[in-house]
matplotlib code that plots the C-alpha trace (Angstrom):
import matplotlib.pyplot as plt

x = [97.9, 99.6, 98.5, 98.7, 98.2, 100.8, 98.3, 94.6, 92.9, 90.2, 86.8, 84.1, 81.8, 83.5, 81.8, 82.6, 85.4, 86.3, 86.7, 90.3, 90.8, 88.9, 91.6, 94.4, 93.0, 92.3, 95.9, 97.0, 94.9, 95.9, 99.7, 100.3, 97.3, 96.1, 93.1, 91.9, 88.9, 90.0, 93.6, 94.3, 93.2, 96.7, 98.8, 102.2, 103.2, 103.0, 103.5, 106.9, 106.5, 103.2, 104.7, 107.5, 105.0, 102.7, 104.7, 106.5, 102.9, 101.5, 104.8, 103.4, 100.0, 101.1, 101.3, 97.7, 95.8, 94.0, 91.7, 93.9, 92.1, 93.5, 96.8, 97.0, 96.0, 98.3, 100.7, 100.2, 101.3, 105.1, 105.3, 107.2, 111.3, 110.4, 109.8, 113.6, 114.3, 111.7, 112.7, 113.8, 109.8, 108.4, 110.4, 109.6, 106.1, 106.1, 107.8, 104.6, 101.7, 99.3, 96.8, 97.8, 96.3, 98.2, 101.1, 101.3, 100.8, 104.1, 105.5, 105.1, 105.9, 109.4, 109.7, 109.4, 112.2, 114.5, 118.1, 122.0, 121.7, 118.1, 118.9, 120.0, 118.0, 114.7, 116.3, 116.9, 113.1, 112.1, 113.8, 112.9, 108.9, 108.8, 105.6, 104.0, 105.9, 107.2, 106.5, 109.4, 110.2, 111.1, 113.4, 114.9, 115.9, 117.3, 119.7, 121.8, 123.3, 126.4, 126.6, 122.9, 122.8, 123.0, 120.9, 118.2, 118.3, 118.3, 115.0, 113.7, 114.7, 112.2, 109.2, 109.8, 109.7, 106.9, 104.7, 101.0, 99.7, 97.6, 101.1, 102.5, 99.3, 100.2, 104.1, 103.8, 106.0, 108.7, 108.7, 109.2, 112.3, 113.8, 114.0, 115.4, 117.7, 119.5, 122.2, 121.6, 122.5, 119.5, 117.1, 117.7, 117.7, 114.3, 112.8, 114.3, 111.9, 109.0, 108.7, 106.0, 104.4, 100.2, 100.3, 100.9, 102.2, 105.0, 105.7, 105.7, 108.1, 110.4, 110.2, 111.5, 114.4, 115.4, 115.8, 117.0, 117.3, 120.0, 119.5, 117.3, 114.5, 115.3, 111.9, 113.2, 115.4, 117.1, 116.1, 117.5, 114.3, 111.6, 108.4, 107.5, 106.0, 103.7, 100.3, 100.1, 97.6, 98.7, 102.0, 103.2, 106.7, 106.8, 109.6, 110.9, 109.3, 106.1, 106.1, 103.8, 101.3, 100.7, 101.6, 98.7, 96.3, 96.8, 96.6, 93.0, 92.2, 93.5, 93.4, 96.5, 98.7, 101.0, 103.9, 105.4, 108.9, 108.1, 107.2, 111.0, 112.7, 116.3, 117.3, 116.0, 118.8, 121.8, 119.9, 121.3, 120.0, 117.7, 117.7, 114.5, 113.4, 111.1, 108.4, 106.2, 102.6, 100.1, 96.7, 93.1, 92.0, 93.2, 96.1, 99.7, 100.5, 104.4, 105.3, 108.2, 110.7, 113.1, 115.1, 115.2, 117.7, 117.9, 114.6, 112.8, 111.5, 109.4, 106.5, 104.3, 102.0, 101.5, 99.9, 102.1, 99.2]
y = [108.1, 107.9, 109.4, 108.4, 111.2, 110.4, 108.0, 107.5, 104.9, 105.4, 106.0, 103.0, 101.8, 101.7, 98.2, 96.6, 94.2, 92.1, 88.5, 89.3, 91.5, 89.0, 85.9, 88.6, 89.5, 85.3, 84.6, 87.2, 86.4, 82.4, 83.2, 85.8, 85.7, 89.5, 90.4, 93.4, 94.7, 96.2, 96.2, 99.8, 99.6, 97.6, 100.0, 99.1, 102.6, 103.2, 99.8, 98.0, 95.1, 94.9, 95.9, 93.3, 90.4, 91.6, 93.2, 89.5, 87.9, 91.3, 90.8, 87.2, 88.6, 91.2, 88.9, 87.4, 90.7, 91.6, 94.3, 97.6, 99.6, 96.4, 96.3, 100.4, 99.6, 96.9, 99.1, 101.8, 99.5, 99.8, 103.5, 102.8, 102.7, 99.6, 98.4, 99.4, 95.8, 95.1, 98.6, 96.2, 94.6, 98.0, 99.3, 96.3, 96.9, 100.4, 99.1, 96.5, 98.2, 99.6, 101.5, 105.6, 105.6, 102.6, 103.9, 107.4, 105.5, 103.8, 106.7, 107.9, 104.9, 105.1, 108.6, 107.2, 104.2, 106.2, 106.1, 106.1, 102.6, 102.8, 105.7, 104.5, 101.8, 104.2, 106.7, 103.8, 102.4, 106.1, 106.6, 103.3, 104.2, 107.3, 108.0, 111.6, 113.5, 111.7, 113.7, 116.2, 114.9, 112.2, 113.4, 115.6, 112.4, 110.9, 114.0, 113.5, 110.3, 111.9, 109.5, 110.7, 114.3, 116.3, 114.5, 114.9, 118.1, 118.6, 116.6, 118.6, 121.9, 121.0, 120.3, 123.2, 125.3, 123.3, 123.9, 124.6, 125.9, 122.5, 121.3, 123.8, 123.7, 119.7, 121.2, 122.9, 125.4, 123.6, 121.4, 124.0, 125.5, 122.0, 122.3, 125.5, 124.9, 122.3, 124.6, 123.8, 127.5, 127.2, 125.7, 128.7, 131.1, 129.9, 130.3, 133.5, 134.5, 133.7, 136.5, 137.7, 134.6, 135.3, 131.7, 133.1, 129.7, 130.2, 133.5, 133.0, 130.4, 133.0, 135.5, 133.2, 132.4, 135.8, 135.6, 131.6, 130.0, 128.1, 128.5, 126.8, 129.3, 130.7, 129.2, 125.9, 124.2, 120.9, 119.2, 116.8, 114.7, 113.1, 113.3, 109.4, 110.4, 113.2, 112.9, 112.4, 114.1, 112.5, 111.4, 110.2, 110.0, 111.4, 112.6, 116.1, 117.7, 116.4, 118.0, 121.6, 119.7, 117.0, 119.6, 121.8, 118.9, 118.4, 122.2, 122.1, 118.9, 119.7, 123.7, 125.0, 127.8, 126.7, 129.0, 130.6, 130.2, 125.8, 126.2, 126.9, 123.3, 124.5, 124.5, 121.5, 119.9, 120.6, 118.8, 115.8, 112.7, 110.7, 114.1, 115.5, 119.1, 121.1, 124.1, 125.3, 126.1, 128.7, 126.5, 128.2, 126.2, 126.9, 124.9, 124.0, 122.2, 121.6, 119.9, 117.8, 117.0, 114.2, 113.8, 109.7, 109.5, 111.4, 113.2, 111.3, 113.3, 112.1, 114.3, 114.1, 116.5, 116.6, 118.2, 119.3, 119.9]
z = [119.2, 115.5, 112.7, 109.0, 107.0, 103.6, 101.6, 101.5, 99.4, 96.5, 97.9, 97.3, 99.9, 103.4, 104.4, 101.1, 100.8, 97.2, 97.6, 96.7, 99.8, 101.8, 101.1, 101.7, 104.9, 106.3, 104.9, 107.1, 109.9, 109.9, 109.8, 112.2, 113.9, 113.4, 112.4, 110.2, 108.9, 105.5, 103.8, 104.5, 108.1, 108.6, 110.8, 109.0, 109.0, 112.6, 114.6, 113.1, 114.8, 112.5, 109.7, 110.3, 110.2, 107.4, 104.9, 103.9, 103.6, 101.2, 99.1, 98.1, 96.8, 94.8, 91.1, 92.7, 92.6, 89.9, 91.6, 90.5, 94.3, 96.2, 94.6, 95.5, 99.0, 99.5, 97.8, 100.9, 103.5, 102.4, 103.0, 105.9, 106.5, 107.6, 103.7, 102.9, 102.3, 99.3, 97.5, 95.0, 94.7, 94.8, 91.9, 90.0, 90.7, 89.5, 86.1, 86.0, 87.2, 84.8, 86.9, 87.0, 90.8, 92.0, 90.1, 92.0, 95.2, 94.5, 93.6, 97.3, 98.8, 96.3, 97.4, 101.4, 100.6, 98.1, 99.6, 98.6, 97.9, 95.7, 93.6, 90.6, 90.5, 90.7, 88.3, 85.5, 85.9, 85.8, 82.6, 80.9, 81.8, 80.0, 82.3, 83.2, 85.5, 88.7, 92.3, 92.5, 96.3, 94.9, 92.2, 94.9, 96.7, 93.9, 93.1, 96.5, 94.5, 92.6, 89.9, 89.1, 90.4, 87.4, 85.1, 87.9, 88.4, 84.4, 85.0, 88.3, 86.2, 82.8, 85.5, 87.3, 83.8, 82.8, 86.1, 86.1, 89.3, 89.6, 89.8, 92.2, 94.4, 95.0, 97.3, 100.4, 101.1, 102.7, 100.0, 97.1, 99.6, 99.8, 96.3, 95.6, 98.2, 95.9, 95.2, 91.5, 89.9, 87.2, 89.7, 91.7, 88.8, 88.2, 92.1, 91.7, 88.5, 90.5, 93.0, 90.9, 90.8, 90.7, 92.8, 96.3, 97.9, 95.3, 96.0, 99.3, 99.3, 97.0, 99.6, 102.5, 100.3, 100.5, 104.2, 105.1, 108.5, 109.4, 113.2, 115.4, 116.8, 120.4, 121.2, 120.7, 122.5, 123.4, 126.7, 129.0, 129.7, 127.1, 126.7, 127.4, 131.2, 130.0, 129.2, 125.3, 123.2, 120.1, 118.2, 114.8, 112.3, 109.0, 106.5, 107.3, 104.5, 105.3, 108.9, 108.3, 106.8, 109.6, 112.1, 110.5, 110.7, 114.5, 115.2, 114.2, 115.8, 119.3, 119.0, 119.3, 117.5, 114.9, 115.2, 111.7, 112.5, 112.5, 108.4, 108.2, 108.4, 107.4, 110.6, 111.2, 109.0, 111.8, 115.0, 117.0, 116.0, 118.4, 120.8, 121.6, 121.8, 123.4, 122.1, 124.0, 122.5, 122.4, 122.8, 122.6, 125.9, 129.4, 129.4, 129.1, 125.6, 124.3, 121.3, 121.4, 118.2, 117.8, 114.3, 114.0, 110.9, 107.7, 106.6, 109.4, 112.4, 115.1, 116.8, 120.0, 121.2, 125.3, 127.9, 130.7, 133.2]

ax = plt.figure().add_subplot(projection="3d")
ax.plot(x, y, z, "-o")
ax.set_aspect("equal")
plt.show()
């Protein structure tokens, strides 16, 4: 079972399609031979062999779509690694597109794609645009390009000091620590200002700064098998950062305990790649639940949830 929890599209009458959506989806249909209900019911994000087949034909419609809610939803389906090769069409996009929702949704899909190889490209569109304030996960992935790095952080550092707790309410935790764990000096001046803070999700992320983790919880550890012959309760991929609010989600949907120590994802950032780990949960039913982690490539990790029996 995967779960897409990173975009949702606007809200208008579930069993209404536009005639626009309509062609999009019988194009789709006559040249791969899959059929879908509704643009954003296309599972892109969680089957790649999907994504590998529709994602060419969506790229096509893009200058065809004049509905702004079916160019956002088209726009959803590339917020998967596997989009890294049409970074350059998204950006574009973003430097065309006129609607403010379809524009935050490329944001996010900018912020799933950004890499070594993207940055600067992103960073010069984002400068050209002079447009409200782009998500700071973003601008946090742009900084880890040298040639770039300290004008972003100048950039990170003015939103920070300009935050409204709308703003702040829109980062978890781990998010606001990813940031202040920059080691930009000023950025870290500023986190360090906020222990005060009257917004308790950003004091709270000031006090954990105060006592970091760098070492992997003695609840977790590595093991030697997988999880592929247990009985699955439900899986999914998401960036790092992303992981204590999907992790939340499922704890209330299958009833288990979400440990404290998992909201911490610096030690996260020293695991072996494509080796999974095993942590075994507290559920609120009679019976045995572990979750099991596996760190894909950079900022990627991979989740399942099973039940050992």
């Amino acid at each position: 079972m995967s779960t897409d929890l990173i975009l949702e599209m606007p809200q208008r009458d579930p069993e209404t399609t536009t005639a626009e959506e309509q062609a999009l989806l019988q194009d789709i249909s006559q040249r791969t031979g899959l059929t879908f209900s509704r643009l954003w019911g296309i599972p892109a994000q969680q089957d790649e062999q999907i994504a590998d087949l529709v994602l060419p034909i969506l790229v096509e419609w893009v200058d065809f779509l004049s509905d702004p809610r079916v160019r956002a939803g088209l726009y959803t389906r590339f917020h998967t690694k596997r989009a890294a090769p049409y970074v350059k069409q998204v950006i574009a996009w973003w430097r065309k597109e006129k609607d403010p929702i379809a524009q935050d949704f490329l944001v996010s899909v900018l912020e799933k794609l950004a890499d070594k190889f993207s940055a600067i490209d992103i960073w010069t569109a984002f400068q050209e645009l002079h447009r409200p304030p782009v998500r700071l996960g973003l601008l946090r992935k742009l900084a880890g390009h040298p040639s770039i790095s300290r004008e972003v952080k100048a950039t990170i550092l003015h939103q920070l000091q300009s935050f409204t707790e709308e703003k702040v309410a829109e980062l978890t935790i781990p998010q606001l620590l990813a940031i202040a764990r920059m080691g930009d000096p000023e950025i870290e001046q500023w986190f360090a200002s906020q222990g005060n803070s009257k917004n308790r999700r950003l004091a709270r992320a000031v006090s954990r700064l105060k006592i970091p983790s760098q070492t992997t919880p003695s609840s977790i550890s590595y093991s030697n098998g997988s999880p592929d012959q247990l009985p699955e309760l439900t899986s999914f991929e998401c960036d790092l950062i992303d992981l204590p609010a999907m992790l939340d989600q499922q704890a209330k949907t299958f009833r288990f305990k979400l440990p404290e120590q998992l909201l911490d994802l610096s030690f996260f950032e020293t695991w072996e790649i494509h080796r999974w780990a095993r942590f075994a949960l507290e559920s609120t039913k009679p019976r045995t639940l572990s979750i099991w982690f596996r760190v894909k490539e950079e900022d990627a990790i991979e989740v399942r949830v099973t039940n050992d029996l």
